[in-house]
C-alpha positions as CSV (number, residue, x, y, z in Angstrom):
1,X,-111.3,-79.9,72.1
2,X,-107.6,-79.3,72.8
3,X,-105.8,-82.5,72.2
4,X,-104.7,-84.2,75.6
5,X,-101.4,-84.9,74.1
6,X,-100.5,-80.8,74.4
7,X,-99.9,-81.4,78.2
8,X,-96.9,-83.4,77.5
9,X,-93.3,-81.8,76.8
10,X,-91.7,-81.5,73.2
11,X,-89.3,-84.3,74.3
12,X,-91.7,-86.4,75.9
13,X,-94.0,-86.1,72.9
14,X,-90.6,-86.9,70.4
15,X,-90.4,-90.1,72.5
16,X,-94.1,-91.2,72.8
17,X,-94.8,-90.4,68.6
18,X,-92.4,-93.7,67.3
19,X,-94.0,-95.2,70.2
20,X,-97.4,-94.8,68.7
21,X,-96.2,-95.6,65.4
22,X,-94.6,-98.9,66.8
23,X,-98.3,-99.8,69.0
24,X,-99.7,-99.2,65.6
25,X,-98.1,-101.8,63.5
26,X,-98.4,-104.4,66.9
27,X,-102.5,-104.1,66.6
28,X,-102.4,-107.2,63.9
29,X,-100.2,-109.5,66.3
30,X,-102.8,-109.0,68.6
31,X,-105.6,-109.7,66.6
32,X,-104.4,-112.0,63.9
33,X,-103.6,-114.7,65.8
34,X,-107.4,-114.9,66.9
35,X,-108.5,-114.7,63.1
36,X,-106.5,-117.1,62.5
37,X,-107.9,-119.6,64.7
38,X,-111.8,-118.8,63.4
39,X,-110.2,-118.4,59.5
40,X,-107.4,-120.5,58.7
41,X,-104.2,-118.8,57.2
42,X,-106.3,-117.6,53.5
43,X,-108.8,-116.1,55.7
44,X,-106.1,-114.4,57.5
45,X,-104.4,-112.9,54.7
46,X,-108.0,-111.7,53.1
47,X,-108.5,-110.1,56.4
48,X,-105.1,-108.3,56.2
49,X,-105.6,-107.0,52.9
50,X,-108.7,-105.6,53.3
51,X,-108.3,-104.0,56.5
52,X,-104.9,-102.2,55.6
53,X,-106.7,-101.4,51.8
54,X,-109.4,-99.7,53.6
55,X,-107.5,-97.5,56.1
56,X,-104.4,-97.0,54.5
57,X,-105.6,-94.5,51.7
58,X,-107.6,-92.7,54.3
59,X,-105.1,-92.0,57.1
60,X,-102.2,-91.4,54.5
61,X,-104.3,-88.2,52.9
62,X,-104.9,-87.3,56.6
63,X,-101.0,-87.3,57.3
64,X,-100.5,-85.5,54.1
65,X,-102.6,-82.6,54.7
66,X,-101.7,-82.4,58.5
67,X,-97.9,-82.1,57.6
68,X,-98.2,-80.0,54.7
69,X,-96.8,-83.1,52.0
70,X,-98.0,-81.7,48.8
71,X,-96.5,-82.6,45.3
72,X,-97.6,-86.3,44.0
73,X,-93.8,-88.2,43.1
74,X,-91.9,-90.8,44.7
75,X,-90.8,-88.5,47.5
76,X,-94.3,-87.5,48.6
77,X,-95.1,-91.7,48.6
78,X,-92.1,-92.3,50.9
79,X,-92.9,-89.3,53.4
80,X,-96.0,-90.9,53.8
81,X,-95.0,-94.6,54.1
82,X,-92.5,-92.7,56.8
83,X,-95.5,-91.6,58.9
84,X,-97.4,-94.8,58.4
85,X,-98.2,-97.5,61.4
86,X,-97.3,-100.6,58.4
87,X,-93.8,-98.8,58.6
88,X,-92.8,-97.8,61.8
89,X,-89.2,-96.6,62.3
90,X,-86.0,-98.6,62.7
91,X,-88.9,-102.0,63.5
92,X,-89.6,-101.7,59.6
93,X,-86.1,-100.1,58.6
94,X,-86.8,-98.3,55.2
95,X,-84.1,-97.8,53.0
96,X,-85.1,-95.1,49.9
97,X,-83.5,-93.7,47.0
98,X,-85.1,-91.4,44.7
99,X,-84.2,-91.5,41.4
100,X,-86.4,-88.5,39.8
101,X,-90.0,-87.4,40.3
102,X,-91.1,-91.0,38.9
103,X,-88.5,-93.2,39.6
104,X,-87.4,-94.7,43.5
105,X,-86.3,-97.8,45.6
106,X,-86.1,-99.0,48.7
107,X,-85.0,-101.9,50.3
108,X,-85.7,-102.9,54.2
109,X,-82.2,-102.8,56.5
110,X,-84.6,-104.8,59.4
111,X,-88.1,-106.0,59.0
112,X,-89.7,-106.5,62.1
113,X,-92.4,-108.2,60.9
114,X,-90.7,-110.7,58.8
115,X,-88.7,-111.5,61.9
116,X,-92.0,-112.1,63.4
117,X,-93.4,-114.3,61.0
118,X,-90.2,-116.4,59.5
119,X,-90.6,-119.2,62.4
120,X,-94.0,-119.9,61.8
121,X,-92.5,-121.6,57.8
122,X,-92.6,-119.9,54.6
123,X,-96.4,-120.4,53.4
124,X,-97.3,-117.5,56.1
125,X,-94.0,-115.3,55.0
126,X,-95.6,-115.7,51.3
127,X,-98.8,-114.5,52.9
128,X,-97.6,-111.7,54.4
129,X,-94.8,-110.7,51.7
130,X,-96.1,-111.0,48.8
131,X,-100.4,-112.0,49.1
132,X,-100.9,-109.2,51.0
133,X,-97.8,-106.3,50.6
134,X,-98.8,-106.9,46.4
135,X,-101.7,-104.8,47.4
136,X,-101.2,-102.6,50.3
137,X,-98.0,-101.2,49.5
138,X,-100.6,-99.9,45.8
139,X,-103.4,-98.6,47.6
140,X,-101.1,-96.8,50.4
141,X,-98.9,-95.3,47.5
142,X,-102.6,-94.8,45.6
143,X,-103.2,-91.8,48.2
144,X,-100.3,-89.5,46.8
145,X,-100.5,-90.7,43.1
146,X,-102.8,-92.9,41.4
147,X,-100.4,-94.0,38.6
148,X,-97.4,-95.0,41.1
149,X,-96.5,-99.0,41.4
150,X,-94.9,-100.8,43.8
151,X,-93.2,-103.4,42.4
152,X,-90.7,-106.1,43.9
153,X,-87.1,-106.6,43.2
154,X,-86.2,-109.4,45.3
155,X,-88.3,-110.3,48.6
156,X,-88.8,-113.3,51.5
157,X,-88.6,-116.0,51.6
158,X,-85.0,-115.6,51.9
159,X,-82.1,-117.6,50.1
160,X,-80.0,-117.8,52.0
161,X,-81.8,-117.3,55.5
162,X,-79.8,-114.7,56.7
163,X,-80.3,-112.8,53.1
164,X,-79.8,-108.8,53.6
165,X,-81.6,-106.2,52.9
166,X,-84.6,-108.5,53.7
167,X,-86.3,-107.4,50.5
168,X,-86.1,-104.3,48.0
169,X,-88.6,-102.5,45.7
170,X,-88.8,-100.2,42.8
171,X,-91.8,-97.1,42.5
172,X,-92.7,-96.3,39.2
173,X,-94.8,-93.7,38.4
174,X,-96.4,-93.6,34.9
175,X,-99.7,-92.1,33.6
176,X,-100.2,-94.9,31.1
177,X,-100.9,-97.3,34.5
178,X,-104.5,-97.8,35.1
179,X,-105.1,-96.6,38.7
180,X,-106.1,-99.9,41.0
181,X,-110.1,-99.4,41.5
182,X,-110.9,-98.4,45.4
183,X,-112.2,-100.9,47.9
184,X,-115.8,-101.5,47.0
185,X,-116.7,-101.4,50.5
186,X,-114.0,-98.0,51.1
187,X,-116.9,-95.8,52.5
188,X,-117.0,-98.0,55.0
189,X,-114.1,-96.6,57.1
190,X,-113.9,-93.4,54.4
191,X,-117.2,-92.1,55.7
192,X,-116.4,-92.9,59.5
193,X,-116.4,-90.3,62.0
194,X,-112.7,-91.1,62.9
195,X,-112.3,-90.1,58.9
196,X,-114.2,-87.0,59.8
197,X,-112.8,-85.9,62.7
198,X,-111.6,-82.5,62.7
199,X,-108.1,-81.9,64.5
200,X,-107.0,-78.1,65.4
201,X,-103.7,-77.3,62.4
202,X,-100.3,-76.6,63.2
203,X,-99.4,-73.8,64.9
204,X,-96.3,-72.1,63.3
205,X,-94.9,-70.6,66.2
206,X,-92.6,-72.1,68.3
207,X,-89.0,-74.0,67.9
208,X,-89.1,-76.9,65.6
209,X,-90.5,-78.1,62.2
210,X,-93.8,-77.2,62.1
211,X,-94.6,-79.3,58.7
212,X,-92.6,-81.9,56.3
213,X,-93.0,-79.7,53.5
214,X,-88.6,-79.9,52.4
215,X,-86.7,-82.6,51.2
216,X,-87.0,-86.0,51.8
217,X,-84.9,-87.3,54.5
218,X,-83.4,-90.8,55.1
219,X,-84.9,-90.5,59.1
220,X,-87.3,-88.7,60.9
221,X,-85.6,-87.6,64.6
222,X,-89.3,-86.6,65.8
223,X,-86.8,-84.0,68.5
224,X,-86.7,-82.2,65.6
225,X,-90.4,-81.3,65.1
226,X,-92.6,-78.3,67.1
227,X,-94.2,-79.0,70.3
228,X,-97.6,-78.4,68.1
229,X,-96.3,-80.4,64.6
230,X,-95.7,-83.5,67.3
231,X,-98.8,-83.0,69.1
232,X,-100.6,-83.6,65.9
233,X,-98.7,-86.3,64.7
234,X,-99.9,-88.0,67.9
235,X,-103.0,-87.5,67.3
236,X,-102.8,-88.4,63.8
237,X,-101.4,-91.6,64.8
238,X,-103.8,-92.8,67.2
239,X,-106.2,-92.1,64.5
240,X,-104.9,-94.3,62.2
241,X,-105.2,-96.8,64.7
242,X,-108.4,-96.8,65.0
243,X,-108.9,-96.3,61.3
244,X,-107.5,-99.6,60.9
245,X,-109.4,-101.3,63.0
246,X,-112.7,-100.2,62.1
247,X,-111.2,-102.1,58.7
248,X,-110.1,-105.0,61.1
249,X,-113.2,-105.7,62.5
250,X,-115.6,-105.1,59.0
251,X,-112.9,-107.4,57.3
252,X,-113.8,-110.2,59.8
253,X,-117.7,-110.0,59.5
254,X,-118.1,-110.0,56.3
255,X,-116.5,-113.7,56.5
256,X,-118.1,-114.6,59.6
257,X,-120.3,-113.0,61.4
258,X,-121.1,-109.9,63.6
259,X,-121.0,-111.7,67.1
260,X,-117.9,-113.7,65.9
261,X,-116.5,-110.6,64.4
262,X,-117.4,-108.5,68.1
263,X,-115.4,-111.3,70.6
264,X,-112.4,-111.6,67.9
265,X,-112.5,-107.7,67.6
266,X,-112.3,-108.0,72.1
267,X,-109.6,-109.7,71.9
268,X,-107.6,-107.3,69.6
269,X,-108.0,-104.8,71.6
270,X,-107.3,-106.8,75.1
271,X,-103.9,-107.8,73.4
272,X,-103.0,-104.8,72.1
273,X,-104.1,-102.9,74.9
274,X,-102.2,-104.3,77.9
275,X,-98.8,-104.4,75.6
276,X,-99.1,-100.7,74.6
277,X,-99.7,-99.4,78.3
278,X,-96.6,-101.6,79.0
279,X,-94.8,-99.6,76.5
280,X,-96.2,-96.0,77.2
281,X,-95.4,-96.6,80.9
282,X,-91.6,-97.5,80.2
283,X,-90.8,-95.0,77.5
284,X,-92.0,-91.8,79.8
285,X,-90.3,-93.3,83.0
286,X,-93.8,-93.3,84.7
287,X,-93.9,-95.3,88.1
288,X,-97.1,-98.2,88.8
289,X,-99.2,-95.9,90.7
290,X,-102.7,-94.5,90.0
291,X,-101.4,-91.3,89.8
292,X,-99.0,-93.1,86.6
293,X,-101.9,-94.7,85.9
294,X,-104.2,-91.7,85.1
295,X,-101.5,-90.3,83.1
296,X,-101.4,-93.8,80.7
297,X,-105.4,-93.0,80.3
298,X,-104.9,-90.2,79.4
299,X,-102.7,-90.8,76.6
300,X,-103.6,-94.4,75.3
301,X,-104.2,-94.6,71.9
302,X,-107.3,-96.4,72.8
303,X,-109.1,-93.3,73.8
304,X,-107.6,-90.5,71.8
305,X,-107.9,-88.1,70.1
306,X,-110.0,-86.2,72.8
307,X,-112.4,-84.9,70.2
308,X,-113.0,-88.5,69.2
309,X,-113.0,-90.6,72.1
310,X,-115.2,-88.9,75.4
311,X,-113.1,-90.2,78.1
312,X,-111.8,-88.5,81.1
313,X,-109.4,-90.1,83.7
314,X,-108.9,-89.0,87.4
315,X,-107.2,-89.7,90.6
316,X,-109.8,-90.3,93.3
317,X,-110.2,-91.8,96.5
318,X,-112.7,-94.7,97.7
319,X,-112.8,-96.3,100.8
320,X,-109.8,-94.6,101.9
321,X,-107.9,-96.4,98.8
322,X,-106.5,-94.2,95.9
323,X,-108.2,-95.0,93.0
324,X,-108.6,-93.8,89.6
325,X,-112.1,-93.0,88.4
326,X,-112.2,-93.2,84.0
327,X,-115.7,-92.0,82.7
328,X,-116.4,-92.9,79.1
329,X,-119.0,-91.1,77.4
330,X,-121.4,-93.3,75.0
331,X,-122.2,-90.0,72.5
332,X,-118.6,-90.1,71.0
333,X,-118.0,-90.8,67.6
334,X,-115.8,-93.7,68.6
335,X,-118.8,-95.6,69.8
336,X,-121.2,-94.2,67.0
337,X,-118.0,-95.8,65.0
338,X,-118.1,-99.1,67.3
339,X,-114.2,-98.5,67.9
340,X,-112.5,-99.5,70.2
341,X,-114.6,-97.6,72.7
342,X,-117.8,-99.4,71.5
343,X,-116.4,-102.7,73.0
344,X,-117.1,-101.8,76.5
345,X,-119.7,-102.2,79.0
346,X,-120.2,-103.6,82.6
347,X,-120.5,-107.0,81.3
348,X,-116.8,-106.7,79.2
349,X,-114.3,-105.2,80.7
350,X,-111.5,-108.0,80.0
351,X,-110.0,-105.6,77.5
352,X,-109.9,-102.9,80.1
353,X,-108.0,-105.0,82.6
354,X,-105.7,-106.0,79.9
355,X,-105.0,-102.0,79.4
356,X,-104.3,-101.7,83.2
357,X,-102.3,-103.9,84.1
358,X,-99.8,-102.9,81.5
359,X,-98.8,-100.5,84.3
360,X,-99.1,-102.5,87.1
361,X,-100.4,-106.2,87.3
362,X,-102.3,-105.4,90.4
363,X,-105.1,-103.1,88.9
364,X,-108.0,-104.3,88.5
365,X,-111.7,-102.4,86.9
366,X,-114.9,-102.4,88.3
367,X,-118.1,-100.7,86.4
368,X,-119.3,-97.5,89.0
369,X,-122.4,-96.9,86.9
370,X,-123.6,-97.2,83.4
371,X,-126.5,-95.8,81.4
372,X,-127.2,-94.9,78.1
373,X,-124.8,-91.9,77.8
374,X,-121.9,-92.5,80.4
375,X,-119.8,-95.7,82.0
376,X,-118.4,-94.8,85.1
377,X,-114.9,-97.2,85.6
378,X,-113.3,-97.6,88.8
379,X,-109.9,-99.0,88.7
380,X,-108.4,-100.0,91.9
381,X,-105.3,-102.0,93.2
382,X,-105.4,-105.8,94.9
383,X,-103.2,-107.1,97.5
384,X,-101.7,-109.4,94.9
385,X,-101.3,-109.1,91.2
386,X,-103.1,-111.0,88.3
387,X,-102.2,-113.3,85.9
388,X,-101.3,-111.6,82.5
389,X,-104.5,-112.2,79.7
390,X,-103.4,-114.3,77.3
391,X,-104.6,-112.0,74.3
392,X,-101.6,-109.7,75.6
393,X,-99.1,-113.0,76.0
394,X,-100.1,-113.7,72.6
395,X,-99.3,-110.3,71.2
396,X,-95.8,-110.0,73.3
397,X,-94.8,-112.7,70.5
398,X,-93.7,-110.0,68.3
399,X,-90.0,-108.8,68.6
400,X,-91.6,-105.1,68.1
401,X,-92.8,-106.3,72.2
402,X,-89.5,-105.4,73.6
403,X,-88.0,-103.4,70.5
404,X,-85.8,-100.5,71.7
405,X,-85.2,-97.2,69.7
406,X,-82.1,-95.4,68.7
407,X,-81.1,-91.8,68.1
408,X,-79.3,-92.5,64.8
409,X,-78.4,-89.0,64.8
410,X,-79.2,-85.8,62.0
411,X,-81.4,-86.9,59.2
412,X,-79.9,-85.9,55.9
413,X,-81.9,-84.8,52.9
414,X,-82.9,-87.2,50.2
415,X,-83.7,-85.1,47.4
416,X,-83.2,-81.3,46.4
417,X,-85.6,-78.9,45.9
């Protein structure tokens, strides 16, 4: 199925990609908050480290093939942390330096994250900087090269406060290290159709980079890829998304249990939803209308890629009202995955309205019809708008809520081939 994201223009798509990326990263201040609440802060981190353990090696060989990364050094490992929702750009500013084939650093300029998490005290920046980074930051770099290590320098908490960079690391890649063992429970999200699913390659033609097969650069200006290269990053993106919360939502069961784990896992989505429609909306310069509306649909990470998640979105009329009519079909592997698309039915919709309203606060859903294969959604607008849900109030905590993006201008090469 041809992606929905090749209707958009080369520069709208070099906008939306980082935006993607950004969305990504924001899923766990949507969620975590809630596991927090049913876990305490250690269940939290165990949640975190299992969920990014069990996606990260997954999506990262996905990006790899996709963009044509081959070789297995230090370079190769920071392409991929480069293309990665833990890292998106300038929000998680990464710094590298590669010293040979085995030997790098980087340091972070800005962390986003860290900015996120100072004020809530030190025991949850420990949590997040070293319990859980410790790792993540192995089992992402395990996907290029099983014998790499990532290995602090100095890191949070910071002395003094205002310490720059905010932390720095060393990669060292030596055979004699003994490869971390996979998730015992990796086929979990390994084997999942969003794993599986098969996305059309790169087509070569066309203005643009069609791969990241050169040198290393400091940035990636997405401008500079094809119209097909940044289709499929988009694509690749949103799958990671979902690859990581398939991990989210297995993480929490197994510590609670599967109707807990469901109404946490609602949540997550409601929050992250509703922020990232908010974001899509304001990045493409779309206006609050159905007709903007539709468009958001179409290319919410929620429901993509097309060949993953059944959904179709269109303007319609009812009663003489514009509306748009979303039909999600129930034979997708997103809900044989129980995805994102999985969470909805006529009797929980909240994360739908969430999604809406980040485009305008006056839409509100409505199920149309609903059987075993399809659920028919009507989304229509009210007289007056509705208070925002407070999963999405709880994600727009993060600074990454209202980050902005910056053309830092030509990317220069990091290493010579």
């Amino acid at each position: 199925m041809t992606s929905r994201f090749a209707a958009l223009s080369r520069a709208e798509l070099a906008v939306l990609v980082p935006e993607l990326l950004l969305c990504g990263h924001l899923i766990d201040r949507s969620g975590m908050a809630h596991v927090l609440g049913a876990l305490g802060r250690p269940g939290m981190t165990g949640v975190a480290i299992e969920e990014w353990q069990l996606a990260s090696p997954v999506y990262t060989r996905r990006m790899r093939e996709a963009l044509g990364i081959t070789g297995d050094g230090v370079d190769s490992i920071f392409k991929g942390f480069q293309l990665d929702i833990g890292a998106p750009p300038q929000f998680m500013d990464f710094r590298f330096r590669v010293h040979d084939h085995d030997h790098g650093e980087f340091h972070l300029a800005h962390c986003g994250a860290l900015l996120d998490v100072e004020p809530m005290g030190p025991e949850y920046v420990v949590a997040m900087c070293h319990d859980i980074e410790d790792p993540t930051f192995d089992a992402t770099a395990l996907a290029t090269n099983p014998h790499a290590r990532v290995r602090p320098v100095h890191r949070p908490p910071r002395t003094p406060a205002d310490r720059t960079p905010m932390c720095a690391w060393v990669v060292d890649i030596d055979p004699a290290h003994e490869p971390p063992k996979p998730h015992p429970d990796a086929d979990v999200v390994a084997h999942s159709f969003a794993a599986r699913t098969e996305l059309d390659p790169i087509d070569p033609e066309g203005d643009g980079r069609h791969d990241y097969s050169g040198p290393l650069l400091n940035d990636l200006r997405f401008s500079d890829f094809s119209h097909a290269a940044l289709v499929r990053l988009a694509d690749e993106v949103c799958l990671q998304q979902h690859l990581l919360t398939l991990g989210f939502r297995f993480a929490v069961q197994v510590r609670t249990d599967a109707d807990t784990a469901l109404e946490i896992a609602r949540k997550q989505f409601a929050g992250i939803a509703g922020l990232t429609s908010e974001r899509l909306r304001k990045a493409l310069g779309l206006g609050d209308d159905t007709a903007a509306l539709a468009r958001v649909l179409r290319i919410h990470p929620v429901f993509n890629p097309a060949g993953y998640s059944a959904v179709e979105a269109s303007v319609g009329m009812s009663g003489g009202e514009p509306v748009v009519e979303l039909r999600i079909g129930r034979d997708s592997g997103a809900v044989a995955d129980g995805a994102w698309a999985a969470l909805l039915d006529p009797d929980h919709l909240e994360p739908l309205n969430a999604l809406v309203r980040g485009v305008n606060p006056r839409f509100f859903v409505r199920a149309a019809a609903a059987d075993t294969r399809t659920l028919m959604i009507e989304i229509a607008l009210s007289a007056m708008p509705f208070v925002e849900a407070s999963e999405v109030a709880i994600t727009r905590f993060s600074t990454g809520a209202t980050f902005s993006f910056t053309d830092r201008g030509v990317p220069l090469p990091l290493t010579v081939l």
